[in-house]
N, C-alpha and C positions, 0 to 999 in steps of 0.2 A: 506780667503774669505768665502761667505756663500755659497761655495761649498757644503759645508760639511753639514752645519748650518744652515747657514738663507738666503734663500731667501724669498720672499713672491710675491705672483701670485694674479693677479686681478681676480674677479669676473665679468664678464658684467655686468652691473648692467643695464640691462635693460629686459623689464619684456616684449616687444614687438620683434617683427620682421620685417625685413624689404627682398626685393625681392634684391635678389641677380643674380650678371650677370655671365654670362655663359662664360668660357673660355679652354684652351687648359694649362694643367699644367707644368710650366719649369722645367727643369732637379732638383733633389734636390741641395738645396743649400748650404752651408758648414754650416759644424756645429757647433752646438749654443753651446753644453754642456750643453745642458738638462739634459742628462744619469747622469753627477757629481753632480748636483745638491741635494737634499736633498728636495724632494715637495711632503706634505707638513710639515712644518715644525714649533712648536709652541716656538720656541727661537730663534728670529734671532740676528744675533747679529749688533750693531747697527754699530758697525766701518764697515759692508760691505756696508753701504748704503752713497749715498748723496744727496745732496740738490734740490731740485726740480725732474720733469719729463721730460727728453726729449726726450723718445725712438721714432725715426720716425715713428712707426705705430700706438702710443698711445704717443702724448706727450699732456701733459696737464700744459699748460702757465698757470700763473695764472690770474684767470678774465675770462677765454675763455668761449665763449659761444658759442651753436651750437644749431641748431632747426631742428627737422623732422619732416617731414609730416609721419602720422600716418594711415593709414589703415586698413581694415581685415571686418573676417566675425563675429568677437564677437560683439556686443551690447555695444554703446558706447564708444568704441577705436575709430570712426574719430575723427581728429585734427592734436595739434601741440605738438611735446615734445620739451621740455627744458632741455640740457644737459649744466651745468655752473664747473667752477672751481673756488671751492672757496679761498678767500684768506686766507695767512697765514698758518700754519703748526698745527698739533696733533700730542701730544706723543701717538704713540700703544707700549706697549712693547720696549719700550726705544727708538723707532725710529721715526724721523718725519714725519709724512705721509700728503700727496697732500688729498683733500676731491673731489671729482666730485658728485654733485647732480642732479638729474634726475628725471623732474617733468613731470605725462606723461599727456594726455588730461584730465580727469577725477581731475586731483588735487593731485592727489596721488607722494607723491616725499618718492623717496629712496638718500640715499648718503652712498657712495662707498667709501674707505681710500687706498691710493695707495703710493708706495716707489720704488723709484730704488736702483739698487746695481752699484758697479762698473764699472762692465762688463757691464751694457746698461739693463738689464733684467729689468723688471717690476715687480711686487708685488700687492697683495691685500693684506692689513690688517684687514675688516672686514666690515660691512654695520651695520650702526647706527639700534637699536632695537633688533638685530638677532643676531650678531655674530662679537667676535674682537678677535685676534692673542692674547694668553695667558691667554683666558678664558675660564676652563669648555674644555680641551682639544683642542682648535681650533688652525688649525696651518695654515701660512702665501702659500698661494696657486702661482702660477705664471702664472700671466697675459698675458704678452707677451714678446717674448724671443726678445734679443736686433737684433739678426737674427734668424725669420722662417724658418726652413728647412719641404722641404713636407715630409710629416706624422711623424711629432715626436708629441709623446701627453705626456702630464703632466696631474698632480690636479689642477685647476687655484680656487679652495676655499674649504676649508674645517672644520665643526665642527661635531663632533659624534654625529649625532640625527637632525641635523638642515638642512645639505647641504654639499654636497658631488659631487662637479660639475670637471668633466672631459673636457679636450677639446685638441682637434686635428687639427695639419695644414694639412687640405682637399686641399688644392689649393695657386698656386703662379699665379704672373701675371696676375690675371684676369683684366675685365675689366667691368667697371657699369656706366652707367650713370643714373643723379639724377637731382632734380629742380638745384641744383648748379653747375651741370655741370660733363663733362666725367672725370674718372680716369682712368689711365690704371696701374696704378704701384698698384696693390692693395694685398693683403692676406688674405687668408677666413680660419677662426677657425671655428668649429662645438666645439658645448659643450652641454651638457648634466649634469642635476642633478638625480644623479642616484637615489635618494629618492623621485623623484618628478616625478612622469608620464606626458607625454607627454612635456616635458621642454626642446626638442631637437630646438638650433639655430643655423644658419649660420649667423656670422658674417661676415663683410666685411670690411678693414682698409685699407686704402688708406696713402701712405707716405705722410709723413709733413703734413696732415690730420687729422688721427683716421678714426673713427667709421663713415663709409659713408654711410653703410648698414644695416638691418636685417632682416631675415625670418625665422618663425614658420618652424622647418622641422616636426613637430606632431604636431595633436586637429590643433585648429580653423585657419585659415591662416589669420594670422598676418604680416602686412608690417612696418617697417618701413624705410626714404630716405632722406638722408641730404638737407635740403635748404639753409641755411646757416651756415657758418665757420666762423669760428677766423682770 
């Protein structure tokens, strides 16, 4: 397995934040086998992955589409973002990866390439213009473990010079509510690109959901809040 080798870890691909809710954190939860892992890593190898995304805190159907209300005190950030899953599959590095694009108010879209492994883990393979698994040393980072345990941190994206993004489970069970409504089964990642000043976020993922949340934790306070789901 890509214990050893390959897995590959997602990026957030989103360049916003959203307010995150306040809660009490459950006992650590068992572990994921982060530690065995290999992150991050520019070879994965393609027998560790399969087909599609299901991991409950990031699964990305294909087609899915999800909109946030957008926030903050930057110039220009009110609106609506569009996060979609696009169809069909891309070879990175011999593997086929899920694409999620993410269009924010302003017009500006990023898309994101994503893969699971066997074991349930998640993967980034790299973000269209910037960065892909096997090029120029970039290696497949990991997204979101198929189980969060509080405080294990990995690399979730990496290329030498471009992006070097760290991130940690800060928190279990929280609980947020949004225009679409309460969760309470959620997980909050903190990430950070350590090349990039002030680019500290809480994310917030919600089972059978994703991404329900975001907030700037540094510079201008940035919201972003799921309205609608898939």
């Amino acid at each position: 397995m890509a214990r050893r080798a390959g897995r590959c870890a997602a990026l957030v691909a989103v360049v916003l934040v959203a307010l995150a809710g306040c809660g009490t954190a459950s006992p650590p939860s068992r572990p994921t086998g982060v530690d065995e892992l290999v992150v991050p890593t520019p070879s994965p190898d393609p027998g560790d992955f399969v087909d599609g995304v299901d991991n409950v805190w990031f699964p990305l159907p294909s087609g899915a589409v999800w909109t946030y209300d957008v926030s903050g005190a930057a110039p220009g950030i009110e609106g609506t973002a569009t996060a979609r899953v696009l169809p069909g599959t891309e070879d990175i590095a011999g593997v086929a990866t899920t694409a999620r694009e993410l269009t924010m108010p302003d017009g500006t879209t990023t898309t994101d390439h994503y893969a699971q492994d066997r074991d349930g883990n998640v993967w980034c393979f790299g973000r269209d213009g910037l960065w892909r698994v096997g090029e120029d040393g970039a290696g497949a980072g990991l997204a979101m473990p198929a189980g969060p345990r509080l405080g294990d941190g990995w690399r979730a994206a990496y290329a030498a010079g471009v992006v070097d993004v760290r991130a940690t489970v800060s928190s279990l069970d929280e609980t947020v509510s949004t225009p679409v409504g309460r969760f309470t089964d959620v997980v909050a990642l903190e990430t950070t690109d350590v090349d990039a000043p002030q680019s500290g976020l809480q994310s917030l993922y919600a089972r059978g959901v994703g991404l329900v949340e975001q907030l700037a934790l540094e510079g201008p306070v940035v919201e972003l809040r799921l309205r609608t789901g898939p």
